[in-house]
PALUMRO-344411 format. One record per residue (C-alpha): residue number from 1; x, y, z. Coordinates in steps of 0.2 Angstrom, whole numbers, plus 2048, in hexadecimal, padded with zeros to 3 digits. Example, Ala and Ser with C-alpha at 12.3 -4.5 7.8 and 13.67 -1.06 7.14 Angstrom:
2
(1 (83E 7EA 827))
(2 (844 7FB 824))
% end
This chain:
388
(1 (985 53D DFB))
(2 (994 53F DF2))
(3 (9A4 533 DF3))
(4 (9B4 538 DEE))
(5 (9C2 529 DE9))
(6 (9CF 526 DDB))
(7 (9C9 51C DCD))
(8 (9DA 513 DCA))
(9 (9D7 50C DDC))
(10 (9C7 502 DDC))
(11 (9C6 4F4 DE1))
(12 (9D1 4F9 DF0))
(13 (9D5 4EA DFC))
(14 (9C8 4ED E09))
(15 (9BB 4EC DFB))
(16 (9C4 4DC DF3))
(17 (9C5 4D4 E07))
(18 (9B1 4D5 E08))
(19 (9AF 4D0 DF5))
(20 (9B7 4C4 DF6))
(21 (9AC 4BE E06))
(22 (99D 4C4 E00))
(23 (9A2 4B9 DF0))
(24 (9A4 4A9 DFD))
(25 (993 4AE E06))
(26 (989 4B0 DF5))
(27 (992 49E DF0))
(28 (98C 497 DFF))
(29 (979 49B DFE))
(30 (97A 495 DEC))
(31 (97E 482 DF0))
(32 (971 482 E00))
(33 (965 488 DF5))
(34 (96B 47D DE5))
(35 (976 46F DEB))
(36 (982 475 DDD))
(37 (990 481 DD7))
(38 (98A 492 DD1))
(39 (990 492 DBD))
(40 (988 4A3 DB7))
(41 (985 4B1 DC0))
(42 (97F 4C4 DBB))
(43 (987 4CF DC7))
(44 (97F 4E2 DC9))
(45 (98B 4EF DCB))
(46 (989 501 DCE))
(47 (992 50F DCD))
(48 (98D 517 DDD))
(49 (98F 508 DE8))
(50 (9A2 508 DDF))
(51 (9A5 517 DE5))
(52 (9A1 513 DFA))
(53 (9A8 504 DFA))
(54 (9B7 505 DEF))
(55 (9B0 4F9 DE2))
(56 (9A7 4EA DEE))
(57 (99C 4E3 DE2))
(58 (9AB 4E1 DD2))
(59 (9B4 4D9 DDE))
(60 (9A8 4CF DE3))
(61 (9A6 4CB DD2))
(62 (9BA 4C7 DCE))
(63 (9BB 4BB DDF))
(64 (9AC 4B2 DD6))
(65 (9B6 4B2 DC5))
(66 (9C4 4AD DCF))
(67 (9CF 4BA DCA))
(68 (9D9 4C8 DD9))
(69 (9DC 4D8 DD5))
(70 (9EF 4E0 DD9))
(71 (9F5 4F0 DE0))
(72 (A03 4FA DDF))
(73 (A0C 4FE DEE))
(74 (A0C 50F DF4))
(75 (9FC 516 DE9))
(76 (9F1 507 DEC))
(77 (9EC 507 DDA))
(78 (9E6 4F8 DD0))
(79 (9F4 4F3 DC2))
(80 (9EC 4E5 DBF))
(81 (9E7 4D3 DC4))
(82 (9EA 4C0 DC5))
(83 (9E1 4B2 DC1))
(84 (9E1 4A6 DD0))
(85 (9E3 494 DCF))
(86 (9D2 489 DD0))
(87 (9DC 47E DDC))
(88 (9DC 48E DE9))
(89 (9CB 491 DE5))
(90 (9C2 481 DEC))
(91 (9B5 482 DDE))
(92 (9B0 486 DCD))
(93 (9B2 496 DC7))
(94 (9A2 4A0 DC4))
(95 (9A0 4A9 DB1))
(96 (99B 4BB DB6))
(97 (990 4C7 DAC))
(98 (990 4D9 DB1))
(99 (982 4E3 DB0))
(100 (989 4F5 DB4))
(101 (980 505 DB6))
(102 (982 513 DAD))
(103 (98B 51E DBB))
(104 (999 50D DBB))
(105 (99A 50F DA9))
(106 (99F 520 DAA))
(107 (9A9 521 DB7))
(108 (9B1 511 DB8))
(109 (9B8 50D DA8))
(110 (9C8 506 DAF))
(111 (9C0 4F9 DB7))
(112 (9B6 4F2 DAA))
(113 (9C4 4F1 D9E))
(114 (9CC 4E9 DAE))
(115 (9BD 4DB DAE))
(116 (9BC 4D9 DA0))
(117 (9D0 4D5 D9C))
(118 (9CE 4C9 DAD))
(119 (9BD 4C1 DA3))
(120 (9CB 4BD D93))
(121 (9D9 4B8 D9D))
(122 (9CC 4AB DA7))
(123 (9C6 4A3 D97))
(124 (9D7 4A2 D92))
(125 (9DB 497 D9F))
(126 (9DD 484 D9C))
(127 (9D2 47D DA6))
(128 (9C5 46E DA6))
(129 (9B0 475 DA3))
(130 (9AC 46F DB4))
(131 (9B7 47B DBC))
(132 (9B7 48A DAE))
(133 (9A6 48B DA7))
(134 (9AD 49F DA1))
(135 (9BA 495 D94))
(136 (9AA 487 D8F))
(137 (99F 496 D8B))
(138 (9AA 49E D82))
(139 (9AD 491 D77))
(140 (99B 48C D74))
(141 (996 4A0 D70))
(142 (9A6 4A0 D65))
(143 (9A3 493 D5B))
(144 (98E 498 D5A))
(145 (994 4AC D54))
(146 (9A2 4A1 D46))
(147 (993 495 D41))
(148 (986 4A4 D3C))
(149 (993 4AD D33))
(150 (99B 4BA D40))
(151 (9AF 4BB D3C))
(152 (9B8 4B2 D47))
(153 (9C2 4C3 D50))
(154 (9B1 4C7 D52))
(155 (9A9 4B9 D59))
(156 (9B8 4B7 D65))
(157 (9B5 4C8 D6D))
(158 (9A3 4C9 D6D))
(159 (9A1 4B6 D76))
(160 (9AE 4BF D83))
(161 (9A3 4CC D89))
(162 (99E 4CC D99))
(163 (999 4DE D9F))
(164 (988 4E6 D98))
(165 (97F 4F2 D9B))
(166 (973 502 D95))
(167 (978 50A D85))
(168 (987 51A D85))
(169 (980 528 D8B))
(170 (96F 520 D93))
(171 (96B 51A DA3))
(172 (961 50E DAE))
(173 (952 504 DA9))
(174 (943 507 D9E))
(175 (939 4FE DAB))
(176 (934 50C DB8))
(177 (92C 515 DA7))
(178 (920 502 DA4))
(179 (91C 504 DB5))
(180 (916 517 DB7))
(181 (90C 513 DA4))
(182 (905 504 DA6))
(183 (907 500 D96))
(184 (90E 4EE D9A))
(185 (904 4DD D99))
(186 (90F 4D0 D9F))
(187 (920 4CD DA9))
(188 (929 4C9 D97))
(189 (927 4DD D93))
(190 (931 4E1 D9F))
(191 (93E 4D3 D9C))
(192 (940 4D9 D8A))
(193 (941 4EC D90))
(194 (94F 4E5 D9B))
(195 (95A 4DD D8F))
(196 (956 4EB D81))
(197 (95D 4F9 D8C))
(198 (96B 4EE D94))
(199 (973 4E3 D85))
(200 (980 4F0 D81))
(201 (994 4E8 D83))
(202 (9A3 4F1 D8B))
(203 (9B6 4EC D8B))
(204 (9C4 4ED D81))
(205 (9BC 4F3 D6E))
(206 (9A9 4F2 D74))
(207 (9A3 503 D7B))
(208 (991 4FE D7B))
(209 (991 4F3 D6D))
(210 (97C 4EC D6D))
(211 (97E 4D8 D6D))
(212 (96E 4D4 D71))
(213 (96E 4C1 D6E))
(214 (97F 4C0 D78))
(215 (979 4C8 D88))
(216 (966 4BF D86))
(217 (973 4B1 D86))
(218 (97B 4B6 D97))
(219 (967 4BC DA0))
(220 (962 4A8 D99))
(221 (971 49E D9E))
(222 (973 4A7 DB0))
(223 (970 49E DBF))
(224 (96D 4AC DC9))
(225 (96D 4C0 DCC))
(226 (977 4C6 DD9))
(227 (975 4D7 DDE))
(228 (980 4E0 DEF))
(229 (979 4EE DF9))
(230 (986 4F6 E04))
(231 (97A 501 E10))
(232 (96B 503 E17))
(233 (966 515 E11))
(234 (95A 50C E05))
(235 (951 4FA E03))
(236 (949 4F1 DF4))
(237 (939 4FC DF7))
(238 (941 50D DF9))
(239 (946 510 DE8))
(240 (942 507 DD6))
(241 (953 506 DD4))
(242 (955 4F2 DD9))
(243 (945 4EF DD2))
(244 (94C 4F6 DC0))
(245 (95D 4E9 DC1))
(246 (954 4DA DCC))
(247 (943 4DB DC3))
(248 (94B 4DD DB3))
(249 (955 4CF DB3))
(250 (949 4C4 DBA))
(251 (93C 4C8 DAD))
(252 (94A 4C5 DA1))
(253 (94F 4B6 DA7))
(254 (93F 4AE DAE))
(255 (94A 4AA DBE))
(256 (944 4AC DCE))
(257 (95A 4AA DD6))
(258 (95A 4BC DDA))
(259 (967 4BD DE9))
(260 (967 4CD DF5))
(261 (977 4D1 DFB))
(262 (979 4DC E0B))
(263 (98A 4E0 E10))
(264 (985 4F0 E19))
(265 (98D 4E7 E29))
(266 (99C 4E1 E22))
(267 (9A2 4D7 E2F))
(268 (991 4CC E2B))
(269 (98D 4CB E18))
(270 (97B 4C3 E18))
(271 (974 4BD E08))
(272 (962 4BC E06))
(273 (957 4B8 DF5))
(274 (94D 4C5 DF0))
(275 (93C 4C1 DF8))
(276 (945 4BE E08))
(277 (94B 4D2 E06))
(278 (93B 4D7 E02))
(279 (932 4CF E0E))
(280 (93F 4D5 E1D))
(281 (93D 4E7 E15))
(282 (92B 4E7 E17))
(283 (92B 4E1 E2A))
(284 (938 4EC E2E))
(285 (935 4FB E28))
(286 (926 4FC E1A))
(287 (91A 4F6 E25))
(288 (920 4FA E35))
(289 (916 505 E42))
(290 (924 50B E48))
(291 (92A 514 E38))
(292 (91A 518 E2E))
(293 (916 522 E3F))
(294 (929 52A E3C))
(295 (922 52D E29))
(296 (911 534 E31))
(297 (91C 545 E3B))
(298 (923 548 E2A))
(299 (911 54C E22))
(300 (913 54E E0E))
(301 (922 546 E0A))
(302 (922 538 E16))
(303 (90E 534 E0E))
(304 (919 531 DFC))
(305 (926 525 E07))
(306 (917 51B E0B))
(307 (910 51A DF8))
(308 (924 517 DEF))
(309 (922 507 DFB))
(310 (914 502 DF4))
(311 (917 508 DE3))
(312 (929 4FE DE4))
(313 (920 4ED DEA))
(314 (914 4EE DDC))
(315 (924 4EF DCE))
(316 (92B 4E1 DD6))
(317 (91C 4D6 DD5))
(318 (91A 4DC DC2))
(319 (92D 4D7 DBF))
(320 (931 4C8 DCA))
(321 (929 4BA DD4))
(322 (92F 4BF DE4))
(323 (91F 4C9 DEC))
(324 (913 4BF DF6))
(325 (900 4C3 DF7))
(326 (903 4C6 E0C))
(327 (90E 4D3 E05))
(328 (902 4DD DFD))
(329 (8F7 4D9 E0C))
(330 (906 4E2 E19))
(331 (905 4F1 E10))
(332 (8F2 4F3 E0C))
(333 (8EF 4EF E20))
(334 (8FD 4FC E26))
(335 (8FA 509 E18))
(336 (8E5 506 E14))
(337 (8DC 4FD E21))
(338 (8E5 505 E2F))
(339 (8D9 516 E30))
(340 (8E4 521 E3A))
(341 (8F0 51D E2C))
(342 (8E6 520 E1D))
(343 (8DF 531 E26))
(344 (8F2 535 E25))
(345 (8F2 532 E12))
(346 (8E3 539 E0F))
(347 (8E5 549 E16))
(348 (8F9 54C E14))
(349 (8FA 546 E02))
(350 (8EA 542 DFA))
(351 (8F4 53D DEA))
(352 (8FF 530 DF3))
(353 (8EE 529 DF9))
(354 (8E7 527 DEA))
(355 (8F7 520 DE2))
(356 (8F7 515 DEE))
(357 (8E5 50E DEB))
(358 (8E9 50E DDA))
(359 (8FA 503 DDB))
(360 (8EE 4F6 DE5))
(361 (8E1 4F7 DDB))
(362 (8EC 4F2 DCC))
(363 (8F5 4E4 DD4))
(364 (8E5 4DD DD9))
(365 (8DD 4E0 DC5))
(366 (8EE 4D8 DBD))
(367 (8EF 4CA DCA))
(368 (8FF 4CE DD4))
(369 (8F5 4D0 DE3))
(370 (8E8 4C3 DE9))
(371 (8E2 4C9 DFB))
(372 (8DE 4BF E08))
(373 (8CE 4C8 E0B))
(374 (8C0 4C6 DFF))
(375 (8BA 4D8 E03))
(376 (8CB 4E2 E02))
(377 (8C5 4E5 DED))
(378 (8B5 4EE DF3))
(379 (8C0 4F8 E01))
(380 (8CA 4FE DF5))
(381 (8BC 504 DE8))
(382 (8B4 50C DF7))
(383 (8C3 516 DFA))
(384 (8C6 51B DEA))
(385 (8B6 522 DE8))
(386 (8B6 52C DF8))
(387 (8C7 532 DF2))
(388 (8C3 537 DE0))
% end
């Protein structure tokens, strides 16, 4: 679908409203699961998303920053921001990284040169390390960049970044292409596909300056990922799109703090790690009777629905360590075992069967998938052969 919106405007007040909850929500989940402040965070933002919600996840962003946008009265567009007192606060402000997409970057200039002046303005604040850990990183980055030689000018701007992403002109991840190949042999492959394709700076004199070293710094150092889905047209297993920015970062990182953020009901933000999301996915809806038989009335295409789920979990048990064994196990008893169901497959789209056969077999020969069956390997083989 197509969304129409002025620029100059995002975020508007409604977005800033439920970023700024959504910012309390995510902070929240954080210290039940830790017992402790957030300090880093990489924050996804896309540029579809931005154009729905007027901006949701960059504002969840600045309200983690700590920083409010402001409006000019009468056209509602953003003229600038302010930094807001850590004594409003409550807490600690988070330091932010942006990883943006490359539909933001294009059309969403203005707000990136926005973050990132609201990034400066931050570490420019006098302000103890405890409660601005944006000003204490920039002073150890700083002082790193001066001690290996980088001018100081230099060094100044290039510890300021905080918004990365793919390279001017190129989009998404290289991750989809390891998967479809194959030609991948451990977790790290795809961590370093991640931070090659996504270490490219933007803000006041960087359009897409590569500082490798810098954003490996930012993927290390995080606490945790945070990425915000505003409706339900698509989960985690529809699309490879969150597996690309999720599993990317996790196998970049080597963190398993991946945090979910729904806010497709915004009256009731609900924040769930990553395997919580996948796992709710896959009851309800993946492997649910209910909608594979809704899949079954649409004959081809609704066969290639059924073998993206499984294709998708696979790619996230490659990238991340947030897919179960049971979870294989939900899919290969819904999609495999279930012979009204694989009938379906085999006869509707014999190459979704097979694809699908293929996915499983491969988790089980790389170790993703550990079934809890002792003769689900032999099953498989079976059906491959009476398939080929």
């Amino acid at each position: 679908n197509l969304y129409a919106l002025d620029p100059r405007g995002v975020p508007t007040p409604t977005a800033w409203t439920l970023g700024w909850q959504a910012a309390d929500a995510l902070i929240t989940r954080y210290l039940q699961d830790h017992g402790d402040w957030p300090k880093r965070l990489v924050v996804d933002c896309w540029g579809t998303p931005a154009m729905r919600t007027g901006g949701d996840e960059l504002a969840q962003a600045m309200a983690l920053l700590g920083v409010r946008p402001l409006w000019e009265n009468g056209s509602g567009r953003v003229t600038g921001f302010e930094v807001m007192p850590a004594s409003v606060l409550g807490r600690p402000r988070v330091d932010v990284t942006l990883r943006i997409s490359g539909l933001f970057r294009d059309v969403f200039p203005q707000q990136i040169a926005l973050f990132d002046q609201a990034v400066r303005a931050v570490m420019a604040e006098d302000e103890p390390a405890d409660v601005n850990p944006v000003a204490s990183a920039l002073r150890t980055d700083r002082a790193e960049l001066e001690a290996g030689g980088t001018p100081a000018a230099e060094a100044e701007r290039w510890a300021s970044a905080r918004v990365f992403g793919a390279a001017p002109g190129a989009y998404g991840t290289a991750l989809p292409g390891l998967i479809a190949r194959g030609d991948w042999a451990a977790r790290a492959d795809f961590g370093a596909a991640y931070l090659e394709g996504s270490c490219h700076a933007y803000g006041k004199g960087l359009e897409g300056v590569p500082l490798p070293s810098l954003f490996r710094r930012r993927i290390g150092g995080a606490d945790a990922l945070v990425h915000h889905q505003d409706q339900r047209e698509h989960d985690v297993l529809s699309t490879d799109g969150f597996m690309q920015y999720e599993g990317g970062f996790s196998a970049a990182a080597a963190l398993a703090n991946l945090y979910h953020l729904d806010s497709s009901e915004p009256e009731s933000v609900t924040v769930r790690t990553l395997g919580e999301e996948i796992a709710r996915v896959l009851r309800g809806r993946a492997a649910n009777p209910r909608w594979i038989d809704g899949m079954m009335r649409h004959g081809y295409r609704g066969a290639g629905e059924l073998a993206a789920s499984v294709d998708t979990l696979f790619a996230f048990a490659a990238t991340t360590t947030a897919v179960r064994p049971h979870h294989f196990d939900q899919l290969y008893d819904a999609y495999v075992d279930d012979q009204r169901v694989w009938d379906f497959l085999a006869q509707s789209n014999p190459a979704a069967a097979r694809h699908i056969l293929d996915r499983l077999t491969e988790a089980l020969e790389r170790g993703l998938w550990h079934p809890r069956r002792n003769s689900t390997g032999d099953d498989l083989r079976r059906r491959k052969e009476m398939s080929a």
